[in-house]
Backbone bond lengths (Angstrom), bond angles and torsions (degrees), N, CA, C in turn:
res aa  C-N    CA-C-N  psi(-1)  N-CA   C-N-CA  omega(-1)  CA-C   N-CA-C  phi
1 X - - - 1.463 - - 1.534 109.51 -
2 X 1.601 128.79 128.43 1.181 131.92 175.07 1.495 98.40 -56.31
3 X 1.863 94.33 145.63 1.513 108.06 -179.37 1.775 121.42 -44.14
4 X 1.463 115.76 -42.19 1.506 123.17 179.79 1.529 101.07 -67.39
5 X 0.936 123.49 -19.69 1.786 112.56 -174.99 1.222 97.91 -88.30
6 X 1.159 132.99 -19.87 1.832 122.62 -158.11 1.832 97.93 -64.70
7 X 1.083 103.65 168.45 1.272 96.18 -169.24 1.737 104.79 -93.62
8 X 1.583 100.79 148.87 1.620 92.84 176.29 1.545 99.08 101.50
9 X 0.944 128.38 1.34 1.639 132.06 -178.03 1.230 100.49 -133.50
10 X 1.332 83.06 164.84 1.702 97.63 -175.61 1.960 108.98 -147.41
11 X 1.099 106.39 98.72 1.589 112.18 -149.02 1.311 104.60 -91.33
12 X 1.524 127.36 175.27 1.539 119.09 -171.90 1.980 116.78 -104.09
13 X 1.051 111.41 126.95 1.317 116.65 -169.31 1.171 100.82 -48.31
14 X 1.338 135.39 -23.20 1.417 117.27 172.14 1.571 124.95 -74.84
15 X 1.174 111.32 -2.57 1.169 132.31 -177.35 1.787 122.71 -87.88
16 X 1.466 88.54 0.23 1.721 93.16 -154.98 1.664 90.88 -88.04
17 X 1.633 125.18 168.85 1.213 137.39 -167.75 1.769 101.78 -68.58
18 X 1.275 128.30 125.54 1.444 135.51 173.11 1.909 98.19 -31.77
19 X 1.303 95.88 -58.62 1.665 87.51 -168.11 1.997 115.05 -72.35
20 X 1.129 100.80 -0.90 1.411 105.88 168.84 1.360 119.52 -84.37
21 X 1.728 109.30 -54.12 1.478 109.51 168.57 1.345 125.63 -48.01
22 X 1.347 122.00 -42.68 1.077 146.92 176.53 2.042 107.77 -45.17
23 X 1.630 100.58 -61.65 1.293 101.22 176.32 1.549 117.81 -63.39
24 X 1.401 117.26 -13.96 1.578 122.54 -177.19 1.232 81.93 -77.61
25 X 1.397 129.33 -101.04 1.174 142.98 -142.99 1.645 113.63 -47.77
26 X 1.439 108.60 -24.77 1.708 95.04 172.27 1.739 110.60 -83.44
27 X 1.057 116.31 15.39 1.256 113.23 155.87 1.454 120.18 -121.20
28 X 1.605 116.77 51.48 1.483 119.81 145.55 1.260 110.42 -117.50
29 X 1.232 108.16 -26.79 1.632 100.10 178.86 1.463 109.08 113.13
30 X 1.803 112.76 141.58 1.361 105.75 -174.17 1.373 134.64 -58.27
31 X 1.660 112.26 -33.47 1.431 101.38 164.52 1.512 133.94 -70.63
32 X 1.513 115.33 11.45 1.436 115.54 172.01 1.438 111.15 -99.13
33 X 1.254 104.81 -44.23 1.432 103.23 178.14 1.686 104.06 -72.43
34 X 1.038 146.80 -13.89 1.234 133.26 -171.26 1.910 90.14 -89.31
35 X 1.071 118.24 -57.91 1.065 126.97 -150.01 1.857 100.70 -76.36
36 X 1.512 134.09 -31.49 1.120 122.20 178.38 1.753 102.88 -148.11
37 X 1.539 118.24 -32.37 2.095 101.19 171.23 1.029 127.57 -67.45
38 X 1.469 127.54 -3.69 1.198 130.63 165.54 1.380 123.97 -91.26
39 X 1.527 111.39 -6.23 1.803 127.05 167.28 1.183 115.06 -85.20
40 X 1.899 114.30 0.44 2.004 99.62 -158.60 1.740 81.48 -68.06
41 X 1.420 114.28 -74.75 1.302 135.44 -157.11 1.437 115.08 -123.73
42 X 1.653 97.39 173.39 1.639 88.04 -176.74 1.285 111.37 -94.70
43 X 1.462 143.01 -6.68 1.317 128.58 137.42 1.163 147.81 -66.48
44 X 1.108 100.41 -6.91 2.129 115.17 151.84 1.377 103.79 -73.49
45 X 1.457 136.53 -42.15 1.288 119.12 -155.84 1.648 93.02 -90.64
46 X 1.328 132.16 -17.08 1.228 138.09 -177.71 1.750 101.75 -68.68
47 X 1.508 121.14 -36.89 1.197 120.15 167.50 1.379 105.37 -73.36
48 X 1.389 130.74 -43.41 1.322 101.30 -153.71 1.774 112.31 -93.96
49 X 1.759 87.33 35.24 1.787 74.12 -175.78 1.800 88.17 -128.00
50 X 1.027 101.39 17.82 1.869 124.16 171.39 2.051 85.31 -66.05
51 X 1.307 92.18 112.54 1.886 106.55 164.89 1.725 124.28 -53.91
52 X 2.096 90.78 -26.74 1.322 97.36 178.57 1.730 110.92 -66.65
53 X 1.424 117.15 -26.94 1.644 127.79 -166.33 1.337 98.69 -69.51
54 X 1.349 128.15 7.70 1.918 101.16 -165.15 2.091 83.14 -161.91
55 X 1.433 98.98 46.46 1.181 109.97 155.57 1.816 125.96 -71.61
56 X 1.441 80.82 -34.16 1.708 98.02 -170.96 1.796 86.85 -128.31
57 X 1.648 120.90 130.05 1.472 121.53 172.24 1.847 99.32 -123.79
58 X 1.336 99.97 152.64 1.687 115.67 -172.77 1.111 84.91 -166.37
59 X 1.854 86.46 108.00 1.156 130.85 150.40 1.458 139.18 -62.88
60 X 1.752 92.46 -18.81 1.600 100.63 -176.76 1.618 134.79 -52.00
61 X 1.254 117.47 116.04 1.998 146.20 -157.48 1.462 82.45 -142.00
62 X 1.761 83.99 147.88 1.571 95.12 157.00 1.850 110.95 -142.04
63 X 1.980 67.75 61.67 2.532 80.82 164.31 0.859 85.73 77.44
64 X 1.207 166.89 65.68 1.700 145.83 142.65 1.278 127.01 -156.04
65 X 1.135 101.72 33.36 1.152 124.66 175.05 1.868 117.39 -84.27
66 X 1.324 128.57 170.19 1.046 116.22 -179.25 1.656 127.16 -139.29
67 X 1.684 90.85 37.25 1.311 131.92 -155.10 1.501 122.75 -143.37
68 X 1.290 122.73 141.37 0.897 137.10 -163.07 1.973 107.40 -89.73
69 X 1.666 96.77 97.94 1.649 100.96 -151.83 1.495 92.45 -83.87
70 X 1.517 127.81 -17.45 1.474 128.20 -175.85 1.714 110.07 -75.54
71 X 1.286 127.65 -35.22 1.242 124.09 143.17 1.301 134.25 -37.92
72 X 1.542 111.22 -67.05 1.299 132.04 171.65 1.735 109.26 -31.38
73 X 1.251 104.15 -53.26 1.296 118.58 -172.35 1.875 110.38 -51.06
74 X 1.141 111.14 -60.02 1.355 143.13 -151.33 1.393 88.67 -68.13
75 X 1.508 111.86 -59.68 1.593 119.86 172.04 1.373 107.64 -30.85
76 X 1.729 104.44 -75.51 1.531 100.13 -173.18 1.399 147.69 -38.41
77 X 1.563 91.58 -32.50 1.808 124.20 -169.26 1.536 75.90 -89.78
78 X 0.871 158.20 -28.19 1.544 138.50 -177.40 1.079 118.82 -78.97
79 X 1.486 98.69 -31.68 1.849 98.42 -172.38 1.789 100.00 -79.55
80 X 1.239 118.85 -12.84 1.568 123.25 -178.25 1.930 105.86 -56.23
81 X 1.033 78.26 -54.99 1.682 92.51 174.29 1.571 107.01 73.20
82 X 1.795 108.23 50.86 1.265 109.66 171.34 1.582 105.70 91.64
83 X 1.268 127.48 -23.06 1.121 136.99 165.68 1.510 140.86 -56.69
84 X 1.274 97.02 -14.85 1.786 120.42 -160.34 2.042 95.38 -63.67
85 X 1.034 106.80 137.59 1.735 116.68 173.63 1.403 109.21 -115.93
86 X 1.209 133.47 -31.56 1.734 138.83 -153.82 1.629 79.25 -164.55
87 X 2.146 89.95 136.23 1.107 100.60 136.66 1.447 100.71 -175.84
88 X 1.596 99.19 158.68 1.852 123.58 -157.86 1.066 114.73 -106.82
89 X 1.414 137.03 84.18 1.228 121.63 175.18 2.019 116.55 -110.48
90 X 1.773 81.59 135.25 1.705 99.18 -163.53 1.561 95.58 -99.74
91 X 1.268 130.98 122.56 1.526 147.30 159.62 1.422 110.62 94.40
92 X 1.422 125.63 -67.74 1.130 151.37 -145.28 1.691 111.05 -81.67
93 X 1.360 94.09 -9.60 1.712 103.45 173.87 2.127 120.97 -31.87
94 X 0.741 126.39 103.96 1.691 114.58 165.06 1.358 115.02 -125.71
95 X 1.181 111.63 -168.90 1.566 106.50 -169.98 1.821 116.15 -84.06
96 X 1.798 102.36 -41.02 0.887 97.83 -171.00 1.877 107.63 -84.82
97 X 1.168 111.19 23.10 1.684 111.92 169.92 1.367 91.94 -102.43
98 X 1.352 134.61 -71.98 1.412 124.31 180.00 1.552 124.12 -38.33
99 X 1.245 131.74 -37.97 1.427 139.38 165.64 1.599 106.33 -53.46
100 X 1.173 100.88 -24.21 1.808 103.36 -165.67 1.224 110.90 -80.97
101 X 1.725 102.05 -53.32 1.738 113.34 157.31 1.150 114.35 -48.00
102 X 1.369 135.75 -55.69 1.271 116.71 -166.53 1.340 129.13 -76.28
103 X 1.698 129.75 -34.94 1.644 142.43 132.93 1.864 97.18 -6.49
104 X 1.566 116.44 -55.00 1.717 104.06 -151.35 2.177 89.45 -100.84
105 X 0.868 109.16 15.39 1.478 91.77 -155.08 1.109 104.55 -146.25
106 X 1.356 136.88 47.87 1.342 151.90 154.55 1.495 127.64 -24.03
107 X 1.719 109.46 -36.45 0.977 138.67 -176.43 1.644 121.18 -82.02
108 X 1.845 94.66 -10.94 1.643 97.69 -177.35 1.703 103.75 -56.50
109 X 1.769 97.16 156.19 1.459 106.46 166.85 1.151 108.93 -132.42
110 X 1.231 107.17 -18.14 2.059 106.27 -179.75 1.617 94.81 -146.14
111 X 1.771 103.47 137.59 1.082 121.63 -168.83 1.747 94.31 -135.80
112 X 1.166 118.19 144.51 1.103 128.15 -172.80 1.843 109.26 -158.07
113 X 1.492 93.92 110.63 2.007 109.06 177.84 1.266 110.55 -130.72
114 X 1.634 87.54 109.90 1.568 108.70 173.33 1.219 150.11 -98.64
115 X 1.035 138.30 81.26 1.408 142.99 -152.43 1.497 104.58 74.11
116 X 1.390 121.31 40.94 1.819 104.63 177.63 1.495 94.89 -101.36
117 X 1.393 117.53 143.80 1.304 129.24 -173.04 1.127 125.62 -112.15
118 X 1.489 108.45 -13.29 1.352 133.86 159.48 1.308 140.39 -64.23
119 X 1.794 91.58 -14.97 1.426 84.55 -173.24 2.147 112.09 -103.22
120 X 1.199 105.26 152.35 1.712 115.24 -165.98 1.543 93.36 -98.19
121 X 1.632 97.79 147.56 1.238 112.91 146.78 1.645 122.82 -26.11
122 X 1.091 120.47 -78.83 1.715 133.87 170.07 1.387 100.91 -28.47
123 X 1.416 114.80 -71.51 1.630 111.69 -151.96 1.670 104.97 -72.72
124 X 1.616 114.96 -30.62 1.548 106.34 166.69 1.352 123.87 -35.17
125 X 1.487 95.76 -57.81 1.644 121.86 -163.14 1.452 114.11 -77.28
126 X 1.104 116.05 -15.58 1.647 121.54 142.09 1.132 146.38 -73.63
127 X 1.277 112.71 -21.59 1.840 129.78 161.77 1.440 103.12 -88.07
128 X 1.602 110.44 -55.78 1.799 94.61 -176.10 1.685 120.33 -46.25
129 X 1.252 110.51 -31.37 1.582 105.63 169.85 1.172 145.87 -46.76
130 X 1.476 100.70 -37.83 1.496 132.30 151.11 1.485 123.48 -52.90
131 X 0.996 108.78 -14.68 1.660 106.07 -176.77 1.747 120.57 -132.82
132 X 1.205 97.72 78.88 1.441 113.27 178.78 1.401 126.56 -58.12
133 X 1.294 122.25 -19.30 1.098 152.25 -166.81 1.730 111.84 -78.63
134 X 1.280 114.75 -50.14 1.136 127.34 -151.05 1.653 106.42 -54.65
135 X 0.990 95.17 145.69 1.817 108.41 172.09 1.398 114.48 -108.17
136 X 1.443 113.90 -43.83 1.461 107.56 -149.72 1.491 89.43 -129.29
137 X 1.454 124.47 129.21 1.508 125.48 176.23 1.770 111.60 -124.05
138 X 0.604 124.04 109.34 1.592 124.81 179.67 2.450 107.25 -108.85
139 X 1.102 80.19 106.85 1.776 89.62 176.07 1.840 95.26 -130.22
140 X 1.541 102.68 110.63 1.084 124.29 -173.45 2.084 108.51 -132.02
141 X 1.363 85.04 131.46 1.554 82.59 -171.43 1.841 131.13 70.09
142 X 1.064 97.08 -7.94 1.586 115.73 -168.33 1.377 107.68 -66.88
143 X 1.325 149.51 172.54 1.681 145.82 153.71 1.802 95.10 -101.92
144 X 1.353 124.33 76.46 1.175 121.17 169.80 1.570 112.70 -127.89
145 X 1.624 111.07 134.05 1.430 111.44 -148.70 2.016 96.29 -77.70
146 X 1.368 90.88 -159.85 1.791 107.06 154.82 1.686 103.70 -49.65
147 X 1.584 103.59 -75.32 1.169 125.97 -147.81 1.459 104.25 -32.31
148 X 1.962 127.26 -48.47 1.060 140.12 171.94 1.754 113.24 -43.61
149 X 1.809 98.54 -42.67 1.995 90.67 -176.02 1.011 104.62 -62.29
150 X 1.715 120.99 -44.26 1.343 125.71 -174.06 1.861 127.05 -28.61
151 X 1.638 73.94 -80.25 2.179 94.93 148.92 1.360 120.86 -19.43
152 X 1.571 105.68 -68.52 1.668 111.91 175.54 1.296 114.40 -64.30
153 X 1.254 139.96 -30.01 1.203 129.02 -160.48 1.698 95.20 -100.98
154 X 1.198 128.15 -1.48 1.512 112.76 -169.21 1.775 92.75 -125.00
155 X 1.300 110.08 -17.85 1.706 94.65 158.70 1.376 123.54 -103.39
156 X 0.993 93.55 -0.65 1.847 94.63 176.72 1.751 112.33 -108.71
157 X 0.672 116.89 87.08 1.791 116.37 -173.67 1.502 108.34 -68.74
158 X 1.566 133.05 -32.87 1.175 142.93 163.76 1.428 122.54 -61.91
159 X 1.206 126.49 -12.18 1.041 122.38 172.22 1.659 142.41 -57.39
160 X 1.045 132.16 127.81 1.425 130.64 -147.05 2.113 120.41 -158.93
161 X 1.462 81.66 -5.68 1.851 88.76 167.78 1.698 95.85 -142.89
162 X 1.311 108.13 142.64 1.577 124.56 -166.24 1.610 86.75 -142.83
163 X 1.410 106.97 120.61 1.338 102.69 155.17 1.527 101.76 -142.12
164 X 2.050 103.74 130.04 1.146 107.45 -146.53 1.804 107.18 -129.49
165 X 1.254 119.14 54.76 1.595 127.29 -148.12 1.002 107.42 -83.59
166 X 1.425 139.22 165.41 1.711 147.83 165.37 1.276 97.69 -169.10
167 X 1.314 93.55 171.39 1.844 124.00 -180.00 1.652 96.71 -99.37
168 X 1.292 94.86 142.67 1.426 115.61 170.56 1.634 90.33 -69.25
169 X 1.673 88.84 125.29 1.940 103.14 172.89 1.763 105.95 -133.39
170 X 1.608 101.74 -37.32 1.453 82.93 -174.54 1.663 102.77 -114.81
171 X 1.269 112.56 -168.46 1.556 112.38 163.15 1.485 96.27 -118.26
172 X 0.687 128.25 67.74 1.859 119.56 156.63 1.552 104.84 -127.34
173 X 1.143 109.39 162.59 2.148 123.44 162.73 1.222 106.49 -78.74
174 X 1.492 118.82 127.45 1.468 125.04 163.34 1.468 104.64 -144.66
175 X 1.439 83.68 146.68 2.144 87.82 -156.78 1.759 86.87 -118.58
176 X 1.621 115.80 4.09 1.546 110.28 -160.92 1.105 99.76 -80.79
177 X 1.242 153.59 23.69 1.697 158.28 134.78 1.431 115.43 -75.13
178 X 1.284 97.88 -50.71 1.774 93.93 176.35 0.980 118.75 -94.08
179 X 1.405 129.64 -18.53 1.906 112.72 161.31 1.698 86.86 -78.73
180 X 1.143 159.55 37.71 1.696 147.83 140.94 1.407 109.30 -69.50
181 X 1.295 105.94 -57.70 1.261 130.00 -164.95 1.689 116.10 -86.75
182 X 1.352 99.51 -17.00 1.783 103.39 168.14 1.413 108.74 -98.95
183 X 1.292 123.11 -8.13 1.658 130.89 158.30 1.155 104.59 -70.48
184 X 1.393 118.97 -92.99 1.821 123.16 165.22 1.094 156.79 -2.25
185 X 1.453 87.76 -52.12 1.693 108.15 -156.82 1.800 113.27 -120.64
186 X 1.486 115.30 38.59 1.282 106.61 179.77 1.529 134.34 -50.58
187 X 1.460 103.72 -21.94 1.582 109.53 165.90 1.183 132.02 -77.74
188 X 1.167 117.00 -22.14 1.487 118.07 165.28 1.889 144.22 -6.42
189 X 1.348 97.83 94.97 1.604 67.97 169.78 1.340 123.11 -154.13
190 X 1.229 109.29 38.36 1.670 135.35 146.77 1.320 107.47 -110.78
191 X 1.117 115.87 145.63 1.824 132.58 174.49 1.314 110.87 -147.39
192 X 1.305 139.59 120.15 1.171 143.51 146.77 1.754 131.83 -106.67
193 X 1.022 96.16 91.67 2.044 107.33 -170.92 1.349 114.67 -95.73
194 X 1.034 114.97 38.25 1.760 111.48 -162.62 1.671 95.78 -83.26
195 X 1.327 79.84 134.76 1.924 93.98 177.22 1.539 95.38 98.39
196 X 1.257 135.31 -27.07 1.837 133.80 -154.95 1.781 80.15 -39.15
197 X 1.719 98.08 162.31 1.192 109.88 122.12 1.692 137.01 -92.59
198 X 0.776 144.22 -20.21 1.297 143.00 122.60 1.967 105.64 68.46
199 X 0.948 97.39 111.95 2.150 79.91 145.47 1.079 117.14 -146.21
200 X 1.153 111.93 -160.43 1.912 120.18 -156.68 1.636 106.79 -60.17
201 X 1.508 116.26 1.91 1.429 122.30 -155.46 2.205 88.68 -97.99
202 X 1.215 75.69 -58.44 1.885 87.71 -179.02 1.972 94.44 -63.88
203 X 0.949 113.56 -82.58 1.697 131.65 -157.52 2.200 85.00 -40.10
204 X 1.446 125.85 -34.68 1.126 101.62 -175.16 1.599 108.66 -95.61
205 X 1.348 125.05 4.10 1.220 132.95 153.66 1.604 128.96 -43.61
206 X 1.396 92.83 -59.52 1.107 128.44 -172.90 1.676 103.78 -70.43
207 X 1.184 121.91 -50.15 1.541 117.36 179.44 1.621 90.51 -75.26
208 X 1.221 154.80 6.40 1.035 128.88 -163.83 1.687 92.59 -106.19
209 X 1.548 107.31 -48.14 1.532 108.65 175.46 1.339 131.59 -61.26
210 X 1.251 113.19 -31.59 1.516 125.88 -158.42 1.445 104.91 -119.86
211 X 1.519 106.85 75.35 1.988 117.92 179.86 1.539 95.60 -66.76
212 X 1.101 142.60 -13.02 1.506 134.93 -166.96 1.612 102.10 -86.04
213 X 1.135 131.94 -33.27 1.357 156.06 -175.78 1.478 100.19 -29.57
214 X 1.586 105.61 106.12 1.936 98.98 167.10 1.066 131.93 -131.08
215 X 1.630 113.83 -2.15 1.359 145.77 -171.79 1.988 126.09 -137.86
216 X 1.504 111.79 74.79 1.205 102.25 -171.22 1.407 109.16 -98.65
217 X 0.675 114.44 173.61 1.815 119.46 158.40 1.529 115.98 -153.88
218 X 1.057 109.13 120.75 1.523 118.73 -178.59 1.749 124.51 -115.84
219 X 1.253 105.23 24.82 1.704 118.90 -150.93 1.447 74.40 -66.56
220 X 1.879 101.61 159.58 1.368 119.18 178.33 1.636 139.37 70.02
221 X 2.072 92.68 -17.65 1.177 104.23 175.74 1.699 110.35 -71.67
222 X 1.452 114.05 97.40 1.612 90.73 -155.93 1.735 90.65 -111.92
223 X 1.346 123.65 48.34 1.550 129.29 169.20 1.626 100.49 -124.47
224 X 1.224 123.25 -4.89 1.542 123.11 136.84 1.447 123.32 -56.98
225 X 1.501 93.72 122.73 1.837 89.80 161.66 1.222 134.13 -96.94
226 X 1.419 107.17 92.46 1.368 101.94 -163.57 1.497 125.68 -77.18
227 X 1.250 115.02 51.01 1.635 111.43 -171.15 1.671 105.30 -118.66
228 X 0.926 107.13 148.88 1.955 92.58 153.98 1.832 82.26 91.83
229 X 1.378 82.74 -160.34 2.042 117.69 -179.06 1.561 104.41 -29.76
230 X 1.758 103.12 -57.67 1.296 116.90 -170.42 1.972 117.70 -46.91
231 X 0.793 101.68 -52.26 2.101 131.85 173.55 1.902 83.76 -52.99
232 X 1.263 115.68 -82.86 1.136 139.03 -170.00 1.570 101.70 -25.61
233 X 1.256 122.94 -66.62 1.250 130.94 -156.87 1.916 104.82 -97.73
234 X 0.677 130.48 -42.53 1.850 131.92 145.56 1.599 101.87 -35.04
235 X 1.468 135.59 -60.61 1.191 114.24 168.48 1.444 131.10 -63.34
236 X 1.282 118.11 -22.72 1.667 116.06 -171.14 1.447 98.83 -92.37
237 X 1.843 124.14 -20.69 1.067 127.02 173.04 1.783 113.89 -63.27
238 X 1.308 125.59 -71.33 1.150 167.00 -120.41 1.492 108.27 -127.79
239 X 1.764 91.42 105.49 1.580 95.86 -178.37 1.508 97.91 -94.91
240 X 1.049 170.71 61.90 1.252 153.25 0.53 1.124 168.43 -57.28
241 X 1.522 125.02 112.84 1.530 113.84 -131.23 1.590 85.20 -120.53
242 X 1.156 109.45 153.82 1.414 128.13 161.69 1.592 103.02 -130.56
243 X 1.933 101.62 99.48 1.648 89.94 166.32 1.707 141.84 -65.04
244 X 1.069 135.72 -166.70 1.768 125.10 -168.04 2.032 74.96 -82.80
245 X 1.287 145.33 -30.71 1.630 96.70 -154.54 1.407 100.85 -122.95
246 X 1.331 95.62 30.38 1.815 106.14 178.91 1.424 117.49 -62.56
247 X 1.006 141.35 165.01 1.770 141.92 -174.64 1.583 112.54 -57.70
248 X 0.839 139.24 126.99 1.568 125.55 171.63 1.876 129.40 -105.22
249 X 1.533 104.59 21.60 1.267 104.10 -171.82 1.069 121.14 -51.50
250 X 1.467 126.40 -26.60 1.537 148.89 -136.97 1.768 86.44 -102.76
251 X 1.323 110.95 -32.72 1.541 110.84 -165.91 1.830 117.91 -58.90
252 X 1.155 113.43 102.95 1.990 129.66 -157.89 2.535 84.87 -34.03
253 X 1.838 110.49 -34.97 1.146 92.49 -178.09 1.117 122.79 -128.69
254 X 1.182 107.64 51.16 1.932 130.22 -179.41 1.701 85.68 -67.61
255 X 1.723 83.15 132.22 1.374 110.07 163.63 1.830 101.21 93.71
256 X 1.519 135.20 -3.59 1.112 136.92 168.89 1.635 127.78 -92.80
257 X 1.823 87.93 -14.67 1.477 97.60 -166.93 1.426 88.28 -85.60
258 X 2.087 136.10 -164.45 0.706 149.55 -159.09 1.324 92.10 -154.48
259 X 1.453 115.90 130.73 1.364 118.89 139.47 1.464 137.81 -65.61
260 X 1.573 117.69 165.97 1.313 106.03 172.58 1.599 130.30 -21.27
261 X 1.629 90.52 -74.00 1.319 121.48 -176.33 1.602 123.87 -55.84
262 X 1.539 112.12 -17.09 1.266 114.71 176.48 1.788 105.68 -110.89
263 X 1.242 91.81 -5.93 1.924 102.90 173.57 1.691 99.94 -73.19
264 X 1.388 101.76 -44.49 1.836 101.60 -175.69 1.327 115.22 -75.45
265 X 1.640 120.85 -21.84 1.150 133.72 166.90 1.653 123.31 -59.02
266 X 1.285 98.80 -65.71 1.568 127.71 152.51 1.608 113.99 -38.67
267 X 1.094 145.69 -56.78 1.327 139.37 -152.93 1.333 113.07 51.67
268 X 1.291 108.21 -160.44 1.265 122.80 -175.37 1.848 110.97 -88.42
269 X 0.979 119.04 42.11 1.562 120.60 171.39 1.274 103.55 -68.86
270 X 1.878 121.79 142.40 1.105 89.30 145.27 1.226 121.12 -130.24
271 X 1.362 109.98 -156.24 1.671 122.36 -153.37 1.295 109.88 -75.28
272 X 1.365 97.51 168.29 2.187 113.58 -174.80 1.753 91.52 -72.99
273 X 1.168 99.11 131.22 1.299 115.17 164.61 1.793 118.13 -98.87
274 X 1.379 100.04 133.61 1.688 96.71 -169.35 1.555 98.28 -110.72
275 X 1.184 129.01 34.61 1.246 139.48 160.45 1.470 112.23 -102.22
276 X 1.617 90.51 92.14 1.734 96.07 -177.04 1.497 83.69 -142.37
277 X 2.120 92.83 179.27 0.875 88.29 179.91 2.005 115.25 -112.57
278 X 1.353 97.33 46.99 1.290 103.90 -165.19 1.614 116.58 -90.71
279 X 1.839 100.94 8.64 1.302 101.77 174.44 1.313 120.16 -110.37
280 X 1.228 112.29 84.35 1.976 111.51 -170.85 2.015 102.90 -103.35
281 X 1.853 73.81 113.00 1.721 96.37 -163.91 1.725 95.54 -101.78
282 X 1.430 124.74 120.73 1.334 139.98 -171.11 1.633 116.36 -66.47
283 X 1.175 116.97 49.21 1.862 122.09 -156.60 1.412 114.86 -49.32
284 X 1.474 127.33 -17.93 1.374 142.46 -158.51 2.271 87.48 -81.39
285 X 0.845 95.48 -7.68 1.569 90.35 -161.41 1.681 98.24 -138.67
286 X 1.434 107.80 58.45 1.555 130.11 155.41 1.542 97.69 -176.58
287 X 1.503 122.36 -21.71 1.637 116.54 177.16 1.882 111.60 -17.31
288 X 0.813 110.80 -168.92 1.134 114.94 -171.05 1.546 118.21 -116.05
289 X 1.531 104.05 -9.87 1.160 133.25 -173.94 1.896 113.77 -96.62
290 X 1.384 94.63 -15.96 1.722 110.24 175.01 1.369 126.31 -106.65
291 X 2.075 86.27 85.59 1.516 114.78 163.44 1.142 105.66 -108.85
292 X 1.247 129.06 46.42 1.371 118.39 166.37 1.783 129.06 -101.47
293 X 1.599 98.58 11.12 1.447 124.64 -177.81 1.220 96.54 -102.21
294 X 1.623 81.54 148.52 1.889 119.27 -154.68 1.620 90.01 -83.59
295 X 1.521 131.09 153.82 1.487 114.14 -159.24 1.733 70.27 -114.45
């Protein structure tokens, strides 16, 4: 047994095995370790500039930060060194950060943009090109049209989890997401549409293209009719279904979406944008180049 484990001691975290620290610290998440586990000592920061640590990056903040997270980001994906597989970015999404990732990160397989409001049609559809690789795409909350699934589904041939969420904003039927993705996306076989507007016109599109299909969820889509044939054939399709008025506690953003009734209430306002510039993050002092702290 290493000396710090023996019992009756109490040994120094800097002391602990590289591949141990390593497993702690990838479970706080990149903005902690960038921002303070890589300051305890100089053998933490010796791990955390290990390419293997920033295989997978999570971005996840919620706005309150007091730092500049679009830097932060760029850092991280650098220290990957082409390596990057997964990464999560919560608010701060824009085009020219995603273009940046995708230029260094060839290797992505799951991409996930959450609530970024910043980011355009155009600048999506210029990084998704870059990444052939990808499996898993999650665009939640975003203002990104068809034209973008389109993009994804015709440069990514691997693709196979779609998660595709919004807030109820308008009252009309639009099926131009799900005929995208029933053009596109024949491999498919995760779907998440909660909130779509959608109806039985798109949703039977979509089962028509995508035979791989085993996991949908459509809760909230409530311009589906789910009665009759429609119910009928989603079950004989679909080894797991989540119908539009099923429970949503489980949902990562229950309680953000809008119902009908508070959509007609609501109008067309729109939402807080967390693309400001109120996060000025100090990068000179996590660079990669700053070992000049006393451990």
């Amino acid at each position: 047994m290493p000396p710090l484990m023996k019992k009756g001691r109490h040994g120094n975290w800097a002391d602990l095995p590289p591949e141990l620290t390593s497993s702690i610290l990838l479970r706080i998440g990149a903005i902690e370790i960038i921002e303070n586990a890589q300051r305890v000592c100089r053998s933490w920061r010796r791990v955390c500039k290990d390419p293997s640590m920033w295989r997978k990056i999570d971005m996840h903040n919620h706005g309150d930060f007091d730092y500049d997270l679009e830097i932060m980001c760029r850092h991280a994906v650098d220290r990957s060194q082409g390596g990057l597989e997964e990464i999560d970015i919560w608010y701060f999404g824009t085009d020219d950060l995603l273009n940046y990732i995708a230029v260094r990160s060839s290797k992505l397989r799951s991409l996930r943009l959450l609530m970024c409001d910043a980011l355009t049609d155009e600048g999506f559809m210029e990084a998704v090109v870059k990444l052939p690789l990808l499996e898993k795409l999650e665009v939640s909350y975003c203002s990104l049209s068809e034209e973008s699934l389109k993009a994804a589904g015709q440069s990514c041939p691997n693709l196979q989890t779609l998660k595709l969420n919004n807030e109820h904003r308008f009252k009309y039927d639009d099926d131009n997401e799900a005929l995208a993705i029933a053009e596109t996306m024949p491999g498919l076989r995760h779907l998440q549409f909660f909130g779509n507007r959608l109806t039985n016109t798109g949703l039977n599109a979509i089962l028509d293209a995508c035979p791989r299909l085993v996991h949908l969820d459509i809760r909230k889509c409530f311009r589906v009719n789910f009665d009759g044939d429609m119910a009928k054939r989603c079950l004989e399709r679909v080894k797991e279904l989540r119908q539009p008025c099923d429970p949503t506690d489980d949902f990562p953003f229950d309680g953000f979406e809008m119902t009908i009734e508070e959509e007609e209430k609501e109008g067309l306002e729109e939402g807080y944008s967390y693309d400001t510039d109120e996060y000025v993050y100090d990068v000179d002092n996590c660079s990669d180049r700053y070992d000049s702290g006393d451990d």
